[in-house]
N, C-alpha and C positions, 0 to 999 in steps of 0.2 A: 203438126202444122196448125188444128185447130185451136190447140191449146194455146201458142202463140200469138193467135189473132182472138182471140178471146181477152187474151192478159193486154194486148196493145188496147184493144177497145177499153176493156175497164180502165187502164192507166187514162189512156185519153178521155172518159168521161169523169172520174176521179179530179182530175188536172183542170177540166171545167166546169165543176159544181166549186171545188175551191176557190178559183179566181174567179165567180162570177160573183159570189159575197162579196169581196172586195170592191168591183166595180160598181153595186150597188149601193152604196154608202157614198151620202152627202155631206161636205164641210157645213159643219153648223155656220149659221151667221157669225159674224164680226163686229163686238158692240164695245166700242170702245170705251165706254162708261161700266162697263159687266166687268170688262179686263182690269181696269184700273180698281175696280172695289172699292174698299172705306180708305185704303193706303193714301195717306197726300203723294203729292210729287216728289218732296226733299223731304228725309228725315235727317234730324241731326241729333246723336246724341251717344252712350255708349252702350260698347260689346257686351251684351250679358249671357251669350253663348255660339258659340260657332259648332256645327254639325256637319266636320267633312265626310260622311260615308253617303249624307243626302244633300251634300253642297249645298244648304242652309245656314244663315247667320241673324241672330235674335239682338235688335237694338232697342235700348232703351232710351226714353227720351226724357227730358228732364222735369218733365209734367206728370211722370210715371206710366204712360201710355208702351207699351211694346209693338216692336213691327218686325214681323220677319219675312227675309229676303233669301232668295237662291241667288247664288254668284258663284264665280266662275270658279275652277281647285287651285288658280294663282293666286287668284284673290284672297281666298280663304288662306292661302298659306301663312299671308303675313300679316293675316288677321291672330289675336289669342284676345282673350278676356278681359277689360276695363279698356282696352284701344277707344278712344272717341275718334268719331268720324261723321260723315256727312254722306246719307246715300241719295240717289236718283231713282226713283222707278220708271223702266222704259218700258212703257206701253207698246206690244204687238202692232205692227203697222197692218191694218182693215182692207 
């Protein structure tokens, strides 16, 4: 019987040293000039490589500049290699 209440207590303190890290951590601010980076709004230009294991795609732009974006595995599907396109970057809403 003691062993029992011994194993429940440790579980039970165990159970609340884990979840207390948890509730201890703050969402960093929200800076929506951080999120957006050096990236413009629209790039337009072509596929110079698409990366579906990290849902990643590398556009080049006709200036020589590169941008690379994460989208969605649809997207990428019917994405391959020399496609020109026009992308958006959606900024995290703050």
């Amino acid at each position: 019987m003691r062993i029992r209440i011994a194993l429940l207590a440790a579980l039970v303190a165990l159970g609340s040293l884990w979840s207390g890290s948890a509730m201890g951590q703050t969402k960093p601010a929200c800076n929506p000039q951080i999120a957006k980076g050096s990236t413009p709004e629209k790039v337009s230009g072509q596929v110079v490589k698409v990366d579906h294991p990290t849902n990643r795609v590398t556009i080049k732009e006709a200036n020589g500049k590169t941008y690379e974006f994460t989208a969605d595995t649809e997207t990428l599907q019917t994405l391959k290699v020399g496609d020109r396109l026009e992308a958006t970057l959606r900024v995290p809403a703050c």
